[in-house]
PyMOL Python script that loads the backbone (N, CA, C, O; Angstrom):
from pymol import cmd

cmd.read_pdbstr("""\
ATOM      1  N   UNK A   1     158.471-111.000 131.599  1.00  0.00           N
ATOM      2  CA  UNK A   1     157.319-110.189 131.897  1.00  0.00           C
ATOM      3  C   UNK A   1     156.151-111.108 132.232  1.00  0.00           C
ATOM      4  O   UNK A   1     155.780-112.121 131.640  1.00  0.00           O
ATOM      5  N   UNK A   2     155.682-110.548 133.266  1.00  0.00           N
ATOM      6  CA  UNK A   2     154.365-111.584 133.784  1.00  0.00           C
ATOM      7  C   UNK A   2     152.954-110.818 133.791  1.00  0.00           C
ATOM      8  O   UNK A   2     153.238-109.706 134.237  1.00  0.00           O
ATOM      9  N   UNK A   3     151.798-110.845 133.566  1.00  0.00           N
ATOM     10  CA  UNK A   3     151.093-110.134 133.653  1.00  0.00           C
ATOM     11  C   UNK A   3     149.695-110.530 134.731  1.00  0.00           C
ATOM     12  O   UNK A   3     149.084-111.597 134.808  1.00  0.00           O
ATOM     13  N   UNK A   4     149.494-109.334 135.438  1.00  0.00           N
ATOM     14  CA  UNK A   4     148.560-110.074 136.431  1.00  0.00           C
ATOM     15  C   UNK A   4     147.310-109.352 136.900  1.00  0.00           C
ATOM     16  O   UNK A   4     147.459-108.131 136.946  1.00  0.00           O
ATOM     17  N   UNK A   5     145.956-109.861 137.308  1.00  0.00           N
ATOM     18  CA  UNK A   5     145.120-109.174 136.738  1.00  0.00           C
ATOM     19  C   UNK A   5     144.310-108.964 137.916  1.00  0.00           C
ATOM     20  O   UNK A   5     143.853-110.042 138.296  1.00  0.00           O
ATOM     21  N   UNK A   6     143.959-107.999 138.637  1.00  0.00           N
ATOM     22  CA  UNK A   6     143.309-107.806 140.152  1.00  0.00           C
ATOM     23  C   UNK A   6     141.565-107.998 139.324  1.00  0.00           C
ATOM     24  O   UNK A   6     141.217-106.992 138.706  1.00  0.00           O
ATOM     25  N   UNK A   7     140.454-109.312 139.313  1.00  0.00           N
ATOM     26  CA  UNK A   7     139.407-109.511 139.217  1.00  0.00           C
ATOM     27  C   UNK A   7     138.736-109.095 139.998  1.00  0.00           C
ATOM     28  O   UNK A   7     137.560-109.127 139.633  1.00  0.00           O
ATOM     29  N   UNK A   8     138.944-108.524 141.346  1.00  0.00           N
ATOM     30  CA  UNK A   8     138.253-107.501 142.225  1.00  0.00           C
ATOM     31  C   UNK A   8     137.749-106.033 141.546  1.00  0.00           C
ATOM     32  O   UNK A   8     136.585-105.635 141.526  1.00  0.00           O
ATOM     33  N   UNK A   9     139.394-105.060 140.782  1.00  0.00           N
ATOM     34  CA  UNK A   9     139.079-104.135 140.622  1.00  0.00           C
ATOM     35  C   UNK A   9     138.203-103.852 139.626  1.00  0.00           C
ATOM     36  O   UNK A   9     137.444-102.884 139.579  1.00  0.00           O
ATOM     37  N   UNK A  10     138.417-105.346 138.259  1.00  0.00           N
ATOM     38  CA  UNK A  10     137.564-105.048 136.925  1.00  0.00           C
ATOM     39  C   UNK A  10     136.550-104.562 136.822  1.00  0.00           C
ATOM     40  O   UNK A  10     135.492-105.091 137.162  1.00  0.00           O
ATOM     41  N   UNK A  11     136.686-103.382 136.297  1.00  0.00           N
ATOM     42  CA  UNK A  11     134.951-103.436 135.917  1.00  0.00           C
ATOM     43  C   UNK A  11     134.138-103.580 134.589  1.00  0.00           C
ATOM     44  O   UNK A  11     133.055-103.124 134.222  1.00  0.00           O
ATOM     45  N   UNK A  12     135.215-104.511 133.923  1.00  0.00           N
ATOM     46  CA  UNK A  12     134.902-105.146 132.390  1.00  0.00           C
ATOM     47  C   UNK A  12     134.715-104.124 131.507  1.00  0.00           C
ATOM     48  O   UNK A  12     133.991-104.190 130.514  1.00  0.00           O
ATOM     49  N   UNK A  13     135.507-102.959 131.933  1.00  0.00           N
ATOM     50  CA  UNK A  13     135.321-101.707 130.478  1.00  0.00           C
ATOM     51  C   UNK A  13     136.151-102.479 128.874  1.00  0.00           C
ATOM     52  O   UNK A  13     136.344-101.863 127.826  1.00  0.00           O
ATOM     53  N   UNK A  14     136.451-103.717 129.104  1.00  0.00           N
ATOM     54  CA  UNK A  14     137.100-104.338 128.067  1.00  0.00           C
ATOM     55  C   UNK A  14     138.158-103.964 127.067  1.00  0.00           C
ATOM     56  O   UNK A  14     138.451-104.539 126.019  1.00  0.00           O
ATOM     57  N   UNK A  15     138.784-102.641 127.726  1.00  0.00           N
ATOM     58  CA  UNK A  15     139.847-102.004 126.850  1.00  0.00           C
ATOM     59  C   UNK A  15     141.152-103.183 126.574  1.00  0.00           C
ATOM     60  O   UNK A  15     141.830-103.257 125.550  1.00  0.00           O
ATOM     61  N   UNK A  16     141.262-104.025 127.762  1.00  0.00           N
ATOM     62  CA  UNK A  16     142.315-105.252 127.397  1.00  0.00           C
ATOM     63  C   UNK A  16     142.149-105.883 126.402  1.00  0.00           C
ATOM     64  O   UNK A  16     142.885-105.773 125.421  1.00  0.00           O
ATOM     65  N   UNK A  17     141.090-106.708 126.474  1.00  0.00           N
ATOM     66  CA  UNK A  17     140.593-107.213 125.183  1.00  0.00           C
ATOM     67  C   UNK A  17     140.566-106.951 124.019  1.00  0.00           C
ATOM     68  O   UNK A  17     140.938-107.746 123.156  1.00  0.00           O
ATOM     69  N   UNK A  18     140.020-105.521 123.728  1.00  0.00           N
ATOM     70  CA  UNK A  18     140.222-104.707 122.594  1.00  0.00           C
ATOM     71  C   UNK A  18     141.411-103.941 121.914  1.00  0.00           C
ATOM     72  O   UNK A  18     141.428-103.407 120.806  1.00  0.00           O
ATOM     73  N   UNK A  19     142.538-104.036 122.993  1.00  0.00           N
ATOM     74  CA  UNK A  19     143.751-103.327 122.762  1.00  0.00           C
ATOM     75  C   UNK A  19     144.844-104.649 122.897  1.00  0.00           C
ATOM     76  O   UNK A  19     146.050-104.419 122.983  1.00  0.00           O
ATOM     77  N   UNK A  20     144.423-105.754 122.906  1.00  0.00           N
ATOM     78  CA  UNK A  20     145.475-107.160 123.176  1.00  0.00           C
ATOM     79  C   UNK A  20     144.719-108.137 122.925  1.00  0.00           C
ATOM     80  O   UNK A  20     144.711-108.905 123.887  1.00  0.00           O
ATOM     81  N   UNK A  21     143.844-108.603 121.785  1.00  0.00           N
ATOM     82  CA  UNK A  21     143.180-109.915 122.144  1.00  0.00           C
ATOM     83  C   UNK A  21     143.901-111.195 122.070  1.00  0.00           C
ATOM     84  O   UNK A  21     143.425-112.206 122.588  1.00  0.00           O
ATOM     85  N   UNK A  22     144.891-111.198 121.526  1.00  0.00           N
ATOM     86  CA  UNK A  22     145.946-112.491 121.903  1.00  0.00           C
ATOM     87  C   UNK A  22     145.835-112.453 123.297  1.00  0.00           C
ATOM     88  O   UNK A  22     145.589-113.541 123.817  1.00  0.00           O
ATOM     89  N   UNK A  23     145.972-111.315 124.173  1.00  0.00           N
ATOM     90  CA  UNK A  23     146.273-111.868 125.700  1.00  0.00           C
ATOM     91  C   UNK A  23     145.337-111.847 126.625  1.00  0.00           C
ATOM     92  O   UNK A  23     145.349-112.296 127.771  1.00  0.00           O
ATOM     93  N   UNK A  24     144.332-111.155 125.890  1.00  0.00           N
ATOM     94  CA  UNK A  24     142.828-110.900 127.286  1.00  0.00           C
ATOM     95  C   UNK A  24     141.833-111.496 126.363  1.00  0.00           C
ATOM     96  O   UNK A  24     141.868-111.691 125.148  1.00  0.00           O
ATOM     97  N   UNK A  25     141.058-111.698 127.144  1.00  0.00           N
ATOM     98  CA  UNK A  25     139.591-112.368 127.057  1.00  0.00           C
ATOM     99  C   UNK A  25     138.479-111.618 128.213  1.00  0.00           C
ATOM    100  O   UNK A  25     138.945-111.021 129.183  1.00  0.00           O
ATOM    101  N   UNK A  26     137.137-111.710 128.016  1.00  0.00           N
ATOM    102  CA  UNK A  26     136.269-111.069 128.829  1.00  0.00           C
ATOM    103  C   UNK A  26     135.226-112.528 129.460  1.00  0.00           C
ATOM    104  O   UNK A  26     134.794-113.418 128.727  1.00  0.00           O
ATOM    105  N   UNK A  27     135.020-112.443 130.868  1.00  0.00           N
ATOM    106  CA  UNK A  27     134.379-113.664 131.300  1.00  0.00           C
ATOM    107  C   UNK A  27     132.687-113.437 130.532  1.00  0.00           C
ATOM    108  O   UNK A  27     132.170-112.351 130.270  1.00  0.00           O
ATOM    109  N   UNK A  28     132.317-114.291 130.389  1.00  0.00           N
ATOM    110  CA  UNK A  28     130.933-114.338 129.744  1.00  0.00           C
ATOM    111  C   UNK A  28     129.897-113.988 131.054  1.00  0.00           C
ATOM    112  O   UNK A  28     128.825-113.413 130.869  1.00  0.00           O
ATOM    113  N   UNK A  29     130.326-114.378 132.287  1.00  0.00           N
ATOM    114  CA  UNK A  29     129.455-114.361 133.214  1.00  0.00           C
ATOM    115  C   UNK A  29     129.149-112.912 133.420  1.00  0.00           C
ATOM    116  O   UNK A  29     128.071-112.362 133.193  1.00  0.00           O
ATOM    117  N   UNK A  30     130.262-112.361 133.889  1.00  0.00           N
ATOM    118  CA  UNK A  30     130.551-110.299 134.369  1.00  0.00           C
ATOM    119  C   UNK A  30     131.435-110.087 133.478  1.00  0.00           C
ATOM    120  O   UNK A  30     131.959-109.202 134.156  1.00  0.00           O
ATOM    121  N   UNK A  31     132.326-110.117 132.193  1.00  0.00           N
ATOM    122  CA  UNK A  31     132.778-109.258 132.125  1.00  0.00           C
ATOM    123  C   UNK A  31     134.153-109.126 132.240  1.00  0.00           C
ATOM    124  O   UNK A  31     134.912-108.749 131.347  1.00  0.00           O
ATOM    125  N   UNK A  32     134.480-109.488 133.504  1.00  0.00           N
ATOM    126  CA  UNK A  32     135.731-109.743 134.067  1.00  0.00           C
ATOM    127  C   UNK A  32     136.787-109.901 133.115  1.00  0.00           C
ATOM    128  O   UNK A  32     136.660-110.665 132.158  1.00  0.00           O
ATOM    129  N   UNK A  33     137.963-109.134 133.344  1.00  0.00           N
ATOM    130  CA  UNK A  33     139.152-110.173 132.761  1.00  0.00           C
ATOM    131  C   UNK A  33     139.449-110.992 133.040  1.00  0.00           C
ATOM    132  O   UNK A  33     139.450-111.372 134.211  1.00  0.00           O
ATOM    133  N   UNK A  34     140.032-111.954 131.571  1.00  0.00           N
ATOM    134  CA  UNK A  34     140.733-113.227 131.605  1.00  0.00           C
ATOM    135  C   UNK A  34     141.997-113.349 131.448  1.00  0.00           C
ATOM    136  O   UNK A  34     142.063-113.229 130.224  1.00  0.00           O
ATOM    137  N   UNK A  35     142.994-113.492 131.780  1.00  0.00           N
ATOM    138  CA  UNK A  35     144.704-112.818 131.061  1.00  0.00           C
ATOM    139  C   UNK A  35     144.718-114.813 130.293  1.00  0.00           C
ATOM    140  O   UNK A  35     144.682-115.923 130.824  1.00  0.00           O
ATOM    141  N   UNK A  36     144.774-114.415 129.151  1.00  0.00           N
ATOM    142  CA  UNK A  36     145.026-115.770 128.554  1.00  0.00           C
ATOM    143  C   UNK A  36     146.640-116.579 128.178  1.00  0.00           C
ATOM    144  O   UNK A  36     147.007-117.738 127.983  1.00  0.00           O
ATOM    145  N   UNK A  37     147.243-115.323 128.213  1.00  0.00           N
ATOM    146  CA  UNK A  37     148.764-115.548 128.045  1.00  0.00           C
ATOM    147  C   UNK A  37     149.362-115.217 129.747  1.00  0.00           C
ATOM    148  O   UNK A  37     149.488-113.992 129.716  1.00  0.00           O
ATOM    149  N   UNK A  38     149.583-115.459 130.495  1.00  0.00           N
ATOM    150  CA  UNK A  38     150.065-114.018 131.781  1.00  0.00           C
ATOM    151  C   UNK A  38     151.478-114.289 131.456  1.00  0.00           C
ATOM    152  O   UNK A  38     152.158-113.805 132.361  1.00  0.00           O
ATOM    153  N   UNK A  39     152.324-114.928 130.439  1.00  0.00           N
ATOM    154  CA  UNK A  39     153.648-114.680 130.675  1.00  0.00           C
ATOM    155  C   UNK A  39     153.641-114.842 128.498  1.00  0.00           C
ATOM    156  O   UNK A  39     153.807-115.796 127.737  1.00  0.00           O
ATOM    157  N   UNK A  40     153.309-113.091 128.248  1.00  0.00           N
ATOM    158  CA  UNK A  40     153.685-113.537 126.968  1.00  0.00           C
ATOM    159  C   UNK A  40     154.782-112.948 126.235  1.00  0.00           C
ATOM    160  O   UNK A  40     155.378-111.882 126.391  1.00  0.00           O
ATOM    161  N   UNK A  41     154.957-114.215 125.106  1.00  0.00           N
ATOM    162  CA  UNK A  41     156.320-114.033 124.077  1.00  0.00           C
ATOM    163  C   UNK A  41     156.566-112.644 123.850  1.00  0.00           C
ATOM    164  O   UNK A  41     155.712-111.762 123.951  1.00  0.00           O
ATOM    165  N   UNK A  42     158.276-112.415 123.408  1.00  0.00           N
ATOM    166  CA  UNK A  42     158.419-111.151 123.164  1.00  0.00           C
ATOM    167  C   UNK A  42     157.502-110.521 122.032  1.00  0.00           C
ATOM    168  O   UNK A  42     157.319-109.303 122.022  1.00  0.00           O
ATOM    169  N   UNK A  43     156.994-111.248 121.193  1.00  0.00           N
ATOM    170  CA  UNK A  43     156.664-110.391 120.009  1.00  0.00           C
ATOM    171  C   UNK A  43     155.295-109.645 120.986  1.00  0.00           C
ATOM    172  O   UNK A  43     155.104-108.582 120.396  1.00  0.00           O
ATOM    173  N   UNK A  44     154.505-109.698 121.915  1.00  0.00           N
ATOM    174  CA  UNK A  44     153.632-109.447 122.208  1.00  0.00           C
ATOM    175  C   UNK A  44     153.752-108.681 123.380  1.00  0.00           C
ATOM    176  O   UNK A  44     152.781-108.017 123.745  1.00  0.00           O
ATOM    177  N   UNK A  45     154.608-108.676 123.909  1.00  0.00           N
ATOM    178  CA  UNK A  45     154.826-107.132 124.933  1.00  0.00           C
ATOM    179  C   UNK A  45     154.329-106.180 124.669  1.00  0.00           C
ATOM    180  O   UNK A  45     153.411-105.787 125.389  1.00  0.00           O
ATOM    181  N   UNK A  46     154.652-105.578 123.761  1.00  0.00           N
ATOM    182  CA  UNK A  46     154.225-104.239 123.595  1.00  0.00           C
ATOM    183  C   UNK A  46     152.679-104.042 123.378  1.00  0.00           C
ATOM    184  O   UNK A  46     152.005-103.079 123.744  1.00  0.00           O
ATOM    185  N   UNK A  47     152.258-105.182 122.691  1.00  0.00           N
ATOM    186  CA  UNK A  47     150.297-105.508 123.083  1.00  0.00           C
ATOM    187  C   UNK A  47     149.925-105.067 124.694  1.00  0.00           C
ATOM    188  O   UNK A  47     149.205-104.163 125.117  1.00  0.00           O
ATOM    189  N   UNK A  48     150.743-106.118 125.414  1.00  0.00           N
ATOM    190  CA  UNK A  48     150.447-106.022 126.764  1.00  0.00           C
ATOM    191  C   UNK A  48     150.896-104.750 127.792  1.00  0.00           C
ATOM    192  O   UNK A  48     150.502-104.449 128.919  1.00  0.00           O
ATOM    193  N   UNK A  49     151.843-104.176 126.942  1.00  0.00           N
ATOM    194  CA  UNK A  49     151.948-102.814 127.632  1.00  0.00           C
ATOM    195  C   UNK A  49     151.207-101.884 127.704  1.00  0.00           C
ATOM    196  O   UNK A  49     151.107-101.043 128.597  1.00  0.00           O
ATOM    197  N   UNK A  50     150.438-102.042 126.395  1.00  0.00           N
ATOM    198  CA  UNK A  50     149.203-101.158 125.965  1.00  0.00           C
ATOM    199  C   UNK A  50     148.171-101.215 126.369  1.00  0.00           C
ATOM    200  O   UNK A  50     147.458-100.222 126.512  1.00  0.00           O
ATOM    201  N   UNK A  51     147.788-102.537 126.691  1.00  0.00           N
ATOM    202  CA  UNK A  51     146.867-102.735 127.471  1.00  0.00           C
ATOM    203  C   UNK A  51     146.807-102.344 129.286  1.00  0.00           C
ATOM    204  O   UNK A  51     146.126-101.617 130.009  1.00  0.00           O
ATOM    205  N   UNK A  52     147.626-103.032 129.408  1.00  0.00           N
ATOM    206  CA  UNK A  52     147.775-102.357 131.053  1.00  0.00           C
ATOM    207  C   UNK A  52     147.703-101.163 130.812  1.00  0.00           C
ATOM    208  O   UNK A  52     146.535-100.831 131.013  1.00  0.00           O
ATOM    209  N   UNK A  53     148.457-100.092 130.403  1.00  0.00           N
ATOM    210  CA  UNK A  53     148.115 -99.145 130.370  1.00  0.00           C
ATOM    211  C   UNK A  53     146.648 -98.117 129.923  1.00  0.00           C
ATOM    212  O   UNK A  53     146.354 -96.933 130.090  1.00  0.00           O
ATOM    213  N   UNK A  54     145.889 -99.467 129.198  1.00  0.00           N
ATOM    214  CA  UNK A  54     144.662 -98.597 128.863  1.00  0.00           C
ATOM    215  C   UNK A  54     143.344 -99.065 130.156  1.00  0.00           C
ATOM    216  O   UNK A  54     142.187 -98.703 130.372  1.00  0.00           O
ATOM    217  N   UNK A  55     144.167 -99.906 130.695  1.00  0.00           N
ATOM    218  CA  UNK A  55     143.115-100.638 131.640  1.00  0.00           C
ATOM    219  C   UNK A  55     142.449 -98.690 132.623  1.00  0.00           C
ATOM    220  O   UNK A  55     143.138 -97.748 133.017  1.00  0.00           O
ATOM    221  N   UNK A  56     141.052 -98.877 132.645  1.00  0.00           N
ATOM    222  CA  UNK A  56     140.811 -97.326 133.369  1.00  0.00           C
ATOM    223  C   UNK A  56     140.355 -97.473 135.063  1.00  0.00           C
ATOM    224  O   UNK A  56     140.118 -96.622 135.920  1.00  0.00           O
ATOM    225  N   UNK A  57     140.360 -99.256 135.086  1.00  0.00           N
ATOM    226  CA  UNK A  57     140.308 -99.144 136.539  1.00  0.00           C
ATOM    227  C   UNK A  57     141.580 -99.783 137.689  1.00  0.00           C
ATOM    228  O   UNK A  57     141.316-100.210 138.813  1.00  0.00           O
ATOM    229  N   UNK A  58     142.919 -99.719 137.104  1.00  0.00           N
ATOM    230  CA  UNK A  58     144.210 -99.963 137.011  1.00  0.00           C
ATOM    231  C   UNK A  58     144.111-101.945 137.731  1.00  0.00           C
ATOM    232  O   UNK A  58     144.818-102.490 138.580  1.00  0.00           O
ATOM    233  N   UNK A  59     143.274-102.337 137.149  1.00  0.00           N
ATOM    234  CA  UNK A  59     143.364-104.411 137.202  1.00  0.00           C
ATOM    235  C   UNK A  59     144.276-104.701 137.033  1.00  0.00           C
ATOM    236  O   UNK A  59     144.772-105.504 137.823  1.00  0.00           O
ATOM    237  N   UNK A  60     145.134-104.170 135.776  1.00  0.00           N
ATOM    238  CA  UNK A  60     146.221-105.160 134.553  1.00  0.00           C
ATOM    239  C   UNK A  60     147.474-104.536 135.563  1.00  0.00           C
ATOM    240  O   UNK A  60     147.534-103.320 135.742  1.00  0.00           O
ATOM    241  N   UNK A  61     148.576-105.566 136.278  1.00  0.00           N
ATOM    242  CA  UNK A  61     150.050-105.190 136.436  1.00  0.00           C
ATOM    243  C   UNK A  61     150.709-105.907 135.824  1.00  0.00           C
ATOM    244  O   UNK A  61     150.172-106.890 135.313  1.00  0.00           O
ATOM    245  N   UNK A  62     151.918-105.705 135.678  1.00  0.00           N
ATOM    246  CA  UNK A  62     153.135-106.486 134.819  1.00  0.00           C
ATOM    247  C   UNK A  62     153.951-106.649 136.056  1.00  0.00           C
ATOM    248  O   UNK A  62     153.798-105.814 136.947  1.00  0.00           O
ATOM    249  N   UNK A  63     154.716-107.530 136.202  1.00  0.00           N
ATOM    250  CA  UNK A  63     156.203-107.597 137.008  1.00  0.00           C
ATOM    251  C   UNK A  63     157.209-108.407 135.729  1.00  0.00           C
ATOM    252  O   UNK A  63     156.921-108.746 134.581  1.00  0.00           O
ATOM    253  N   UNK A  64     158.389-108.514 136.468  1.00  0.00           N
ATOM    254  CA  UNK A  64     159.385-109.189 135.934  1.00  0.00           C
ATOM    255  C   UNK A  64     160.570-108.321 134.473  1.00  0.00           C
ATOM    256  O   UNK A  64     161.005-107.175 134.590  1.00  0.00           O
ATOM    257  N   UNK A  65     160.752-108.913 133.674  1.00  0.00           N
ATOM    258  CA  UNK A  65     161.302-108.496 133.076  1.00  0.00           C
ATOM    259  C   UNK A  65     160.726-106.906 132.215  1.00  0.00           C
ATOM    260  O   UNK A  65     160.328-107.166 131.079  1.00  0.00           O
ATOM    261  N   UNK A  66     160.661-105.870 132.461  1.00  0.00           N
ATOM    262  CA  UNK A  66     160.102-104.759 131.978  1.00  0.00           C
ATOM    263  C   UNK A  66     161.297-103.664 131.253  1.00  0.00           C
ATOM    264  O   UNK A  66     162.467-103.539 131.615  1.00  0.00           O
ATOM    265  N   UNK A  67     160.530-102.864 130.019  1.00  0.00           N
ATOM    266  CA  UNK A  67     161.533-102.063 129.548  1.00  0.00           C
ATOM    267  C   UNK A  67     161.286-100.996 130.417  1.00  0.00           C
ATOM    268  O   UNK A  67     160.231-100.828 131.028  1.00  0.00           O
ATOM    269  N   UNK A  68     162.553-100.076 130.477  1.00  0.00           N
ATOM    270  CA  UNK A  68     162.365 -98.591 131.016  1.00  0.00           C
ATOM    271  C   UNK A  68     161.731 -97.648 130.149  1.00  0.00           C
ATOM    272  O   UNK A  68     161.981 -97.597 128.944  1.00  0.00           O
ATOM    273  N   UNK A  69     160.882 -96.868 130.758  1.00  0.00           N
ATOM    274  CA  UNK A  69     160.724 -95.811 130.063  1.00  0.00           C
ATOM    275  C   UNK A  69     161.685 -95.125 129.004  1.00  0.00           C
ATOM    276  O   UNK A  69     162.820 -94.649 128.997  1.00  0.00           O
ATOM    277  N   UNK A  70     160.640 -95.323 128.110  1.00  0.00           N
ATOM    278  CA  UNK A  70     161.135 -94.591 126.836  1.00  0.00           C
ATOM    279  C   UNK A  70     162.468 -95.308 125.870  1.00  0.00           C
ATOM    280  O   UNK A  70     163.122 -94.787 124.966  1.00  0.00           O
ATOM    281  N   UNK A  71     162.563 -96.766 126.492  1.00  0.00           N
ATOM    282  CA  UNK A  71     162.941 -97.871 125.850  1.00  0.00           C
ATOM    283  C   UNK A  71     161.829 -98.422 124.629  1.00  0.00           C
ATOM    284  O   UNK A  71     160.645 -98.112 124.502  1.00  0.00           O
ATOM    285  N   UNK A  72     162.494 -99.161 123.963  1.00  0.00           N
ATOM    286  CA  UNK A  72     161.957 -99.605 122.905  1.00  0.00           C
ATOM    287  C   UNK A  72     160.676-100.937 123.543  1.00  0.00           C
ATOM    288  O   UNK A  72     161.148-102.044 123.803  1.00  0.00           O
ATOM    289  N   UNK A  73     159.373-100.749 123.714  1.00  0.00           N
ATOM    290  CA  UNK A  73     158.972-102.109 124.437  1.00  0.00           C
ATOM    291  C   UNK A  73     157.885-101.561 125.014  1.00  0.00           C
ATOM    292  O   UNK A  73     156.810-102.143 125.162  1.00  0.00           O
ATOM    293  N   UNK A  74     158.277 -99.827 125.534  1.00  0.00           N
ATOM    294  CA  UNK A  74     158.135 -99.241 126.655  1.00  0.00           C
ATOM    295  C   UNK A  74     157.061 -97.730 125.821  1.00  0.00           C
ATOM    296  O   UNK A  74     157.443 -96.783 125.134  1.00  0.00           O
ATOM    297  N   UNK A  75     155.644 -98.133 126.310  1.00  0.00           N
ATOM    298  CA  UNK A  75     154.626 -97.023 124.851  1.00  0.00           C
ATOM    299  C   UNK A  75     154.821 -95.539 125.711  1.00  0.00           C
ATOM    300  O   UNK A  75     154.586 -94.466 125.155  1.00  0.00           O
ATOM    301  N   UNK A  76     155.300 -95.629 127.196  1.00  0.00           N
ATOM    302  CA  UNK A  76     155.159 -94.393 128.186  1.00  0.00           C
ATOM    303  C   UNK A  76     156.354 -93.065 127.507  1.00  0.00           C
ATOM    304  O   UNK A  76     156.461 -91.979 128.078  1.00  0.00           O
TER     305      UNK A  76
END
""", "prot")
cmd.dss("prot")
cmd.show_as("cartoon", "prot")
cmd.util.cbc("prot")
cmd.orient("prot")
């Protein structure tokens, strides 16, 4: 799982951060996300699933190794 972060769309509502801080960070300048892990350990997937998913201006994608829906991994 890779995680990747469109800094165009952010608009630093900081739900990553707050819902994953092992893996996001907020830039001091704007706001912006930081993905501090973009390829993290299994124990922390499911952080990062949560987060992408809470992102409200859709920044946060995942590729690569992903669970299916309604797999264990998988909060949808």
């Amino acid at each position: 799982m890779r995680i990747q972060a469109d800094k165009g769309r952010c608009v630093g509502a900081g739900m990553c951060a707050l819902t994953a801080p092992a893996l996001f960070d907020q830039s001091e300048d704007d706001g912006t996300v930081i993905v501090l892990h973009p390829d993290p350990p299994p124990a922390l997937r499911d952080a990062a699933l949560r987060a992408v998913h809470s992102c409200p201006s859709t920044a946060l994608s995942l590729s690569g190794d992903l669970p299916a829906p309604g797999e264990p991994g998988n909060p949808t």
